[in-house]
N, C-alpha and C positions, 0 to 999 in steps of 0.2 A: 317493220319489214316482214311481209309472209313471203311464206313456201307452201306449194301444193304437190302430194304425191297420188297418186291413184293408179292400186294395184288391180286388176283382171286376172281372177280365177274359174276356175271348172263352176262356180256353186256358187260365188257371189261378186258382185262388182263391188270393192272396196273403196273409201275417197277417205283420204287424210289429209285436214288441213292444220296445217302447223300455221297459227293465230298470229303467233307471237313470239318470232324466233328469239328478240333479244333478251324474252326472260322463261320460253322453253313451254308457253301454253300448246295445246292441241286438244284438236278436237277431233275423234276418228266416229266414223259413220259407215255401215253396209246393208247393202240392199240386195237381195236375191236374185240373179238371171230370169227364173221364171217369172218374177213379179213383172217383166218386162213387157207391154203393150206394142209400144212403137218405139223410134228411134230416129231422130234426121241427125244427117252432117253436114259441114256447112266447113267447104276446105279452106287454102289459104290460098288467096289472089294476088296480084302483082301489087294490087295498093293494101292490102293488108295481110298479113304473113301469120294470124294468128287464125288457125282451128277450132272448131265449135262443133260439141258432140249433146246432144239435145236425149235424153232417156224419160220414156212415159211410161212411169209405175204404178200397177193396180193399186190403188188405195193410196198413193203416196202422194199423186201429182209429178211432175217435169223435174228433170235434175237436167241443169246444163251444168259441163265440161269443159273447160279450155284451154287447148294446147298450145305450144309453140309452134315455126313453121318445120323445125326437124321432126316432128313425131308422124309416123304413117296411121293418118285418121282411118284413111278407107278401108285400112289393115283391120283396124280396130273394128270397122263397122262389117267387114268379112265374120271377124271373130263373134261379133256378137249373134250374126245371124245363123252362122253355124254352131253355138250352146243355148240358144235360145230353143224352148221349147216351140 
């Protein structure tokens, strides 16, 4: 059974994923705001309730994201485009 958390700060977008809650692995990973290129979102619709945040990082290649239907994507996609260089 996983768990995903993903914190958004001033300086870097963070993603922790916790692997493998029943024996406590994790994996944590950050990537930089300015490495930022582009970004789509992709909200939640009446036949499917789950969120999808898509990030294009110089040199890194695509990180996709996926929320549940409580979380405010657009919010999110506000925020990034206001610390984004």
């Amino acid at each position: 059974m996983g768990a995903e958390v993903i914190d958004f700060n001033n300086g870097s977008v963070f993603k922790l994923n916790q692997v493998d809650v029943s024996v406590g692995t994790e994996a944590v990973g950050a990537l930089l705001l300015d490495g930022i290129q582009a970004f789509s979102i992709d909200t939640a619709g009446a036949m499917d309730r789950d969120s999808e945040l898509e990030i294009w990082f110089s040199g890194r290649g695509k990180v996709r994201l996926e929320f549940g239907g409580a979380v405010d994507v657009r919010g999110i996609g506000r925020w990034i485009g206001h610390h984004c260089p």
